[in-house]
C-alpha positions as CSV (number, residue, x, y, z in Angstrom):
1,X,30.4,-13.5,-19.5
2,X,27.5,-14.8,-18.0
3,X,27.3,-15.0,-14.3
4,X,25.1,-17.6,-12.2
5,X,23.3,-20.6,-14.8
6,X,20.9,-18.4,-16.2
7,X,20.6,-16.0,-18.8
8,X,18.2,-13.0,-19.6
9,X,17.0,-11.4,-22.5
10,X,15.1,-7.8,-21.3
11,X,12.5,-6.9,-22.7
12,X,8.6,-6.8,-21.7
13,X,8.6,-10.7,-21.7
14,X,11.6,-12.6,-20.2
15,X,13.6,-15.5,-21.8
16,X,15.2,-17.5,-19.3
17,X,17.6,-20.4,-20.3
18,X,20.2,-22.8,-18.6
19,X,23.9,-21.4,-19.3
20,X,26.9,-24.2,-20.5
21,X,28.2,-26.1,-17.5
22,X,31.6,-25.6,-17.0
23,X,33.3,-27.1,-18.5
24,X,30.3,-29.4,-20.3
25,X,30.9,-31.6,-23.1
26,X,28.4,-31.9,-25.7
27,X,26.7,-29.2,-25.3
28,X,25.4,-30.1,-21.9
29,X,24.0,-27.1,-19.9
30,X,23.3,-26.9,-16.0
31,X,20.4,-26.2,-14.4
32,X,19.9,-24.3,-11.7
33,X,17.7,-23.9,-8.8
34,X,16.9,-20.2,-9.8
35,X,15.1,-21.2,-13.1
36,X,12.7,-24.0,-11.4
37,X,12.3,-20.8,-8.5
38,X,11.5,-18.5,-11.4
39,X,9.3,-20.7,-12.8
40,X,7.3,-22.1,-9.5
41,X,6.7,-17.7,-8.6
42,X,4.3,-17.9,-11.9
43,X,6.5,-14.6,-12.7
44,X,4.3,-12.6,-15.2
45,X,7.1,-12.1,-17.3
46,X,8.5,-15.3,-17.0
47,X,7.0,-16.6,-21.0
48,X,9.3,-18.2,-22.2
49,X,11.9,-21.3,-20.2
50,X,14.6,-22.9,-22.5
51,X,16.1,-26.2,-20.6
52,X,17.5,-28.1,-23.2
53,X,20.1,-30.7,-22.6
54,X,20.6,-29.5,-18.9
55,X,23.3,-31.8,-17.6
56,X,21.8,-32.6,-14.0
57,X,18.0,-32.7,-15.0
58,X,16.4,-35.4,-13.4
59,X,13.0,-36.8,-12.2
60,X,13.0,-34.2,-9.4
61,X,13.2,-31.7,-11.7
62,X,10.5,-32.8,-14.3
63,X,8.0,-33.3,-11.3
64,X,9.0,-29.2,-9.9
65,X,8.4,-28.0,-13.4
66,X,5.0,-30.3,-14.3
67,X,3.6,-29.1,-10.7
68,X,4.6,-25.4,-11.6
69,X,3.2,-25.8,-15.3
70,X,-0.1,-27.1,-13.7
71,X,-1.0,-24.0,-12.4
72,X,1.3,-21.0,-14.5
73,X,-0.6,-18.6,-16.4
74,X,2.5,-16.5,-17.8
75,X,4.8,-19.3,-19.5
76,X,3.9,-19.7,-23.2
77,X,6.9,-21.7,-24.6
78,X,9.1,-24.8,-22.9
79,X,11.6,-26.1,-24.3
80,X,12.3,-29.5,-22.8
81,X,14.7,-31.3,-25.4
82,X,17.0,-33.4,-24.9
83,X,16.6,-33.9,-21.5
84,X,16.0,-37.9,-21.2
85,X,12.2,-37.9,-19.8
86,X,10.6,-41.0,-20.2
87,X,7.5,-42.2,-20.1
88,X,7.3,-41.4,-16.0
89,X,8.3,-37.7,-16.5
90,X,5.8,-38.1,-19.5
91,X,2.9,-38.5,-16.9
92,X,4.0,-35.7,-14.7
93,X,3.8,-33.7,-17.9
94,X,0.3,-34.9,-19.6
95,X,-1.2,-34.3,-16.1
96,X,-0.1,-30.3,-15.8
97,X,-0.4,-30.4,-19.7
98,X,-4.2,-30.8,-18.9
99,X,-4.6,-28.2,-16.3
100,X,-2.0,-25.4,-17.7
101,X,-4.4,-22.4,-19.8
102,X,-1.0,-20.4,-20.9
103,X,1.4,-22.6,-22.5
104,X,1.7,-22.4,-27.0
105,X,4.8,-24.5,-27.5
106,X,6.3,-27.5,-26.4
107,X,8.9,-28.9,-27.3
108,X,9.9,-32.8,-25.9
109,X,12.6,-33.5,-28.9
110,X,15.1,-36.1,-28.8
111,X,13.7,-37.6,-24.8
112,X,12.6,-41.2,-24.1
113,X,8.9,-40.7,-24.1
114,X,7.8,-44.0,-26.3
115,X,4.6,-45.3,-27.2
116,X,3.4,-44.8,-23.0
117,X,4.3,-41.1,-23.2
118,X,3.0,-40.9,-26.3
119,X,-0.2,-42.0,-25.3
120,X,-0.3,-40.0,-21.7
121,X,0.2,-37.3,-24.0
122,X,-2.1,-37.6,-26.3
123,X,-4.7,-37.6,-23.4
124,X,-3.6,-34.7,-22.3
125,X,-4.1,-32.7,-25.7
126,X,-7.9,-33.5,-25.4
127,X,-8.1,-31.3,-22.3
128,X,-6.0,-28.9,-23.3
129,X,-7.1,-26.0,-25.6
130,X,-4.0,-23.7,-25.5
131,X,-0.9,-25.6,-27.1
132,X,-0.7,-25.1,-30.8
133,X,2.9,-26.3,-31.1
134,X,3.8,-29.6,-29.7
135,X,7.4,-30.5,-31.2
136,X,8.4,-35.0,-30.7
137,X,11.1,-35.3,-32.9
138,X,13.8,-38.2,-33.0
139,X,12.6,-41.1,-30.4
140,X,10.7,-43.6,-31.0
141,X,6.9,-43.3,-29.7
142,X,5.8,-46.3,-31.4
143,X,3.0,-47.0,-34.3
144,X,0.5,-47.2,-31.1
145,X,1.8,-43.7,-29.7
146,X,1.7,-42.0,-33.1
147,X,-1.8,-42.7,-33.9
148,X,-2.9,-41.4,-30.9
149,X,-1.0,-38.2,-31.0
150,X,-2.6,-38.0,-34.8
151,X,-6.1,-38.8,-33.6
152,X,-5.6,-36.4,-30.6
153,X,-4.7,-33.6,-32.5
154,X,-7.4,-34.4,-35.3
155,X,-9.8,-34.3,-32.7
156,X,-9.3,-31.0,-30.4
157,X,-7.7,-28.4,-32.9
């Protein structure tokens, strides 16, 4: 049994991920104040952060992680699916997105983005020379937000 809302995987890197909500239906997992805290330290073995579908995530939360993300050096992979952010919690994102120099993989499955997230995004990529893995499955970014991402990704990789 896991105790708190957050598990850990030992090793030389740490994998830290919401735990199931009491409780939760659907799969819905909590998240908890000591994997935003974990995050914010810049903890050097901190490289991986799995928050998908966490029940209370909000816009409060997107902003703590984006302003952490801006300036982390550790976290490699973020896992952000599910989680409802729109094109608001899009910007937060594209603007740490553009300043981060650690993170690989991101993935922003199944949220709200839409074409205006798409495009905040793809601005972001062109200042951003670390992410190889950029994962916006199932929501609807729009012809507009597509070609963007496309001619983003054409362009910097």
């Amino acid at each position: 049994p896991h105790r708190g809302s957050c598990r850990r995987r030992r090793s030389a890197a740490t994998t830290m991920a919401v735990a199931p909500a009491a409780g939760g239906e659907g799969g819905q997992r909590r998240l908890s104040e000591g994997l935003l805290s974990e995050l914010q330290r810049n903890s050097r073995s901190l490289t991986a952060l799995e928050l998908a579908r966490a029940e209370d995530f909000d816009d409060a939360a997107v902003e703590r992680i984006a302003a952490s993300l801006a300036t982390n050096s550790h976290l490699t992979h973020l896992d952000l699916r599910g989680n409802s952010i729109g094109p608001k919690g899009a910007k937060r994102l594209a603007i740490a997105l553009a300043q981060n120099t650690a993170l690989t993989h991101l993935d922003l499955e199944n949220n709200i983005l839409g074409a205006e997230g798409a495009e905040l995004i793809a601005t972001a990529l062109s200042q951003n020379a670390t992410l190889t893995r950029l994962e916006l499955g199932n929501q609807f970014l729009g012809a507009v937000g597509v070609a963007l991402l496309a001619t983003a990704l054409e362009h910097d990789r």
